[in-house]
C-alpha positions as CSV (number, residue, x, y, z in Angstrom):
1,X,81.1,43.7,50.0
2,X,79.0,46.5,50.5
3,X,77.0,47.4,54.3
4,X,73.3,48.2,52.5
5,X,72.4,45.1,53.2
6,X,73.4,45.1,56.9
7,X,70.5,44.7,59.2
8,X,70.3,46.2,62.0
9,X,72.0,49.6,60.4
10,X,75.5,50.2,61.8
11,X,75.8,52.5,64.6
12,X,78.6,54.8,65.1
13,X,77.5,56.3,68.4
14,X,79.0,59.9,68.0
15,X,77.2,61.2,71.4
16,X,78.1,58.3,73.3
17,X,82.1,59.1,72.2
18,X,82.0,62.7,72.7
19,X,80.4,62.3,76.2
20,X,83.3,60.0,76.7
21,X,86.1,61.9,75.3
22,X,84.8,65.4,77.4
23,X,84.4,63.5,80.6
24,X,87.8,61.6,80.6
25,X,89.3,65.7,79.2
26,X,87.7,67.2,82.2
27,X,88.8,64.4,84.7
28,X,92.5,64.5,83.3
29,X,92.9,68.2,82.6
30,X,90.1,70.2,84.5
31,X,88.0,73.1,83.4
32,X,89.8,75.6,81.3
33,X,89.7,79.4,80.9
34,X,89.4,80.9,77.9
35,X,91.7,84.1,78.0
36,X,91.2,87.5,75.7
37,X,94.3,89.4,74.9
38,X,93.3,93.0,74.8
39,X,94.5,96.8,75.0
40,X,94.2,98.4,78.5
41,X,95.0,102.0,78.8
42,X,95.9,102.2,81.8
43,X,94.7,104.5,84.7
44,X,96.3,107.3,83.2
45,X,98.5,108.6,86.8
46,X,101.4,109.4,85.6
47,X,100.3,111.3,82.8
48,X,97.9,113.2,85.6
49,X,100.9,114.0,87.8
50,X,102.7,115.3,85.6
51,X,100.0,117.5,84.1
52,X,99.7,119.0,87.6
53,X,103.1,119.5,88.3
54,X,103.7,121.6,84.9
55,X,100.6,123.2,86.3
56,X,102.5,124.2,89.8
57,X,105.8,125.2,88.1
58,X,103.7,127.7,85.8
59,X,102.1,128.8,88.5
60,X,104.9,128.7,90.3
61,X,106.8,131.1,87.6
62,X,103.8,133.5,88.2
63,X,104.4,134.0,91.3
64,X,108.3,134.7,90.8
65,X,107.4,136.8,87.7
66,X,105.4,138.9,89.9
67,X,101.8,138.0,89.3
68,X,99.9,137.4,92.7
69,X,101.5,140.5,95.0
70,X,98.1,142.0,95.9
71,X,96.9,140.8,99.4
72,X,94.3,139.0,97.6
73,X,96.2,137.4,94.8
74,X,98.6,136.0,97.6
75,X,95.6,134.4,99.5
76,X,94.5,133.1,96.4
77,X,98.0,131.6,95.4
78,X,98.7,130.1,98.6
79,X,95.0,128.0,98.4
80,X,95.6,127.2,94.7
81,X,98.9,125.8,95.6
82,X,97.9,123.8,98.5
83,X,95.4,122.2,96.3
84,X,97.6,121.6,93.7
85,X,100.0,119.9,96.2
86,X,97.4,117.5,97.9
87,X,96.1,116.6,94.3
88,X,99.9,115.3,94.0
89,X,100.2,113.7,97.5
90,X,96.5,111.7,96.8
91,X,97.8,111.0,93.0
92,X,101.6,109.3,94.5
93,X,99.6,107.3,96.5
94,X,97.2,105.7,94.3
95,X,98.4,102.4,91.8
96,X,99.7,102.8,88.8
97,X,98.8,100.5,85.8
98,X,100.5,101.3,82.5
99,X,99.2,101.0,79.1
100,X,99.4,98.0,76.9
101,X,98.2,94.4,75.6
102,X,97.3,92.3,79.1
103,X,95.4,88.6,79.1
104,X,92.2,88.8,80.6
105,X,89.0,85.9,80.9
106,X,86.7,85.4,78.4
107,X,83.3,86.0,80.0
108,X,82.2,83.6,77.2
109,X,81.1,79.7,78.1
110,X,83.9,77.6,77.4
111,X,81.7,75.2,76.0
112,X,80.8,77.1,73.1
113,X,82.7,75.8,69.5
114,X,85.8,76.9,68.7
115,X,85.1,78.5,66.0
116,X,82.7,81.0,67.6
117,X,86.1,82.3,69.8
118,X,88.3,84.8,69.0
C-alpha cells in the first residue's frame, strides 16, 4: 500500500509543530542566555603596583646611595616621591580583576540555529 494515490496529499504540518514545541519550551523553561567563555586579562593592578613600587625602592636606593643631595635634586626627589606614593594610594583603592577564562552573554539572538553558535 503505497500514499501516491492519496488525495488530498498528506500533511505533516512542520510549522504548526515547531510553533508548538517553542511556545510550550518558552512557557516551561523561559528565555535562555546564550553564554561565551572567553579570556579576560584583567585590569592589570597588581602588576601596576608593583611596577611603581620597584620604581620607589630604586629611587629610593638613589637617594641612600647619594644621588639627589643638591638643593634642587632634593626638591625634586621629594615631588617624585610624593607622586609615586599617591599613584599607590589611588592604585590600592581601585578593584582588582585577575586574568583568566570568565562566562560572559552572547550578544548574539538566541534564536539563531545552533549551528551558527560557538
Amino acid at each position: 500500500m503505497t500514499s501516491q494515490n492519496c488525495r488530498p496529499a498528506p500533511s505533516i504540518r512542520a510549522r504548526l509543530l515547531d510553533d508548538f514545541v517553542e511556545d510550550w519550551f518558552l512557557q516551561r523553561f523561559g528565555d535562555g542566555m546564550i553564554y561565551a567563555t572567553v579570556y579576560d586579562p584583567g585590569n592589570g593592578i597588581p602588576e601596576r603596583i608593583a611596577e611603581i613600587e620597584a620604581a620607589r625602592e630604586r629611587l629610593r636606593a638613589d637617594r641612600e646611595a647619594g644621588l639627589y643631595d643638591a638643593p634642587y635634586d632634593a626638591t625634586w626627589f621629594r615631588d617624585g616621591y610624593g607622586a609615586i606614593g599617591g599613584q599607590l594610594a589611588a592604585l590600592h583603592e581601585e578593584p582588582r580583576r585577575v586574568a583568566g577564562m570568565v562566562r560572559r552573554p552572547d550578544r548574539r539572538d538566541g534564536c539563531l540555529p545552533l549551528a551558527s553558535h560557538p
